[in-house]
C-alpha positions in Angstrom: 7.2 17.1 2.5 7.0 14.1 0.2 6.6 10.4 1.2 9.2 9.0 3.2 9.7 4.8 4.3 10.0 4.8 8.2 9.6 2.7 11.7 6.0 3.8 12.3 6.5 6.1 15.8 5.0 4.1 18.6 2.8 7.1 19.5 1.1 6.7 16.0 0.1 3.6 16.8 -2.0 4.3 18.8 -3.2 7.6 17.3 -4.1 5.5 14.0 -5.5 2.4 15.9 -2.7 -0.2 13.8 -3.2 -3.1 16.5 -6.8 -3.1 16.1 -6.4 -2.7 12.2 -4.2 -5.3 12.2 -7.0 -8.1 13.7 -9.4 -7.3 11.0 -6.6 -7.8 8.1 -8.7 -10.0 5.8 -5.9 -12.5 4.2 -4.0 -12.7 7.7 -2.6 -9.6 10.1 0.6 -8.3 10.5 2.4 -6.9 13.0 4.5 -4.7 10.8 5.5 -1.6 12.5 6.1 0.5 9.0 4.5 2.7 6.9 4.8 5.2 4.2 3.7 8.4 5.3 3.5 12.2 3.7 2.4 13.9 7.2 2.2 17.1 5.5 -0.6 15.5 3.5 -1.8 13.6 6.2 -1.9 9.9 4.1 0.0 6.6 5.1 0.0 3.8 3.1 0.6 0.4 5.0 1.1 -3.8 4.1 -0.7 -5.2 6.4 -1.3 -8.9 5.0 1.0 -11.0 1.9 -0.5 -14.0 1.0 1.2 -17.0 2.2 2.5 -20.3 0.7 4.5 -21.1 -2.4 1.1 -20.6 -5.1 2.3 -17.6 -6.7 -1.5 -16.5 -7.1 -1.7 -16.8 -3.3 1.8 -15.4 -2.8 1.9 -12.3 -4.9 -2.1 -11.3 -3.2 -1.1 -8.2 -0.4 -3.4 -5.6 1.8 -3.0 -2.3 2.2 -4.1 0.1 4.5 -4.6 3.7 2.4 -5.3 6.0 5.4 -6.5 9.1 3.3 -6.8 12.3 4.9 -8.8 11.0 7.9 -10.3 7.9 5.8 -9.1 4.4 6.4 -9.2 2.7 2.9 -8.2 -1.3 2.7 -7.1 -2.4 -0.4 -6.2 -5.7 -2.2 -3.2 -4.8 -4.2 -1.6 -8.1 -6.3 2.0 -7.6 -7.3 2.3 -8.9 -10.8 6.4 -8.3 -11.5 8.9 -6.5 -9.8 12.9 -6.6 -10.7 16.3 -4.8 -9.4 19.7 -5.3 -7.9 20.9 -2.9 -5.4 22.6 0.0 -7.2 20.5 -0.7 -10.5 17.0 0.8 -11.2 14.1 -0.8 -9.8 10.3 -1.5 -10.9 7.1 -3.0 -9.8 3.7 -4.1 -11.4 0.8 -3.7 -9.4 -3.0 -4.7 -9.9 -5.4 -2.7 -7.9 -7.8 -5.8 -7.5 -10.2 -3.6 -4.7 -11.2 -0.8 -2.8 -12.8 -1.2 1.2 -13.9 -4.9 -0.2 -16.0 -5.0 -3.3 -18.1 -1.5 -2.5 -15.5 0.9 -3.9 -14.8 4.5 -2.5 -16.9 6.0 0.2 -19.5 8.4 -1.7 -17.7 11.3 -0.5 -14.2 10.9 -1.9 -15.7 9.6 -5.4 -14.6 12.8 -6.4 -11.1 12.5 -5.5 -10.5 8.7 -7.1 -7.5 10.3 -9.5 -6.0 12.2 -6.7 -6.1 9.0 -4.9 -5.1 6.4 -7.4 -2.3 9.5 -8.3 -1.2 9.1 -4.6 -1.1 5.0 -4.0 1.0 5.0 -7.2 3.0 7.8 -6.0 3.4 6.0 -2.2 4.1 2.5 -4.2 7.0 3.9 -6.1 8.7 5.4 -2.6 7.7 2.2 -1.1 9.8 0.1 -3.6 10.1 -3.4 -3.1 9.9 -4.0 0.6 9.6 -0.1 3.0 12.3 0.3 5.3 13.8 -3.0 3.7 13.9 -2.2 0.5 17.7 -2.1 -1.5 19.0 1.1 -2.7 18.3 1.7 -6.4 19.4 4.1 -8.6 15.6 4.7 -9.1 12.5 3.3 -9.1 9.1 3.1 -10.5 5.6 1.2 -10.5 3.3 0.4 -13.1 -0.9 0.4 -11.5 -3.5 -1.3 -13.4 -6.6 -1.5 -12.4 -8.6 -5.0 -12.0 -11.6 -5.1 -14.3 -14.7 -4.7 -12.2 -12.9 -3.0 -9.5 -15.4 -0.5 -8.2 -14.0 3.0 -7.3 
């Protein structure tokens, strides 16, 4: 099974705790009830807070919740560019600013950081521009940088 956009089950709200993730969202909670989810692989990958107002620096600033196998990794993703029409291809430029605040991967998945970076881009490019809401293009795909000094 491969990532699929989808109405996160109201059962798996629960199971993954998304209400109480959602009051400790750093830039400002959601209440978004999607996700991106391979349950084969057991990884989700979830908005949970844009940046508000019309500062395009503000704006463009999102959280995500990585949920990796049994770890819960928060990220601060910026979007940089993104372009498409319904029907035409689609892209998006991302910034990986941070991992879980400034302290990086947990010790134990260090090891794992391609498979993980390998697997946000790959969740990002199913995402597309919005989950559920996004247009339908006749394909899609994200460029990931990584911020200097982001730890991983």
């Amino acid at each position: 099974m491969a990532f699929v956009n989808e109405f996160t089950p109201s059962e798996h709200v629960e199971k993954y705790r998304l209400a109480e993730i959602d009051r400790r969202s750093i830039v400002g909670g959601t209440s978004s009830r999607q996700w991106t989810i391979d349950r084969e692989r057991n990884i989700y990958l979830r908005n949970v807070a844009r940046g508000g107002g019309g500062d395009p620096d503000i704006r463009n600033q999102t959280e995500w919740t990585l949920y990796w196998q049994g770890d819960l990794l928060v990220l601060r993703l910026d979007l940089l560019e993104g372009r498409g029409e319904h029907g035409e291809p689609g892209w998006s430029h991302w910034r990986l600013v941070w991992v879980c605040g400034t302290s990086g991967l947990p010790a134990h998945l260090k090891s794992q950081r391609t498979q993980i970076l390998d697997t946000l881009k790959e969740a990002l490019t199913v995402y597309q521009a919005a989950g559920v809401y996004s247009g339908v293009y006749a394909s899609y795909s994200v460029t990931l940088d990584i911020a200097e000094g982001c730890a991983l």
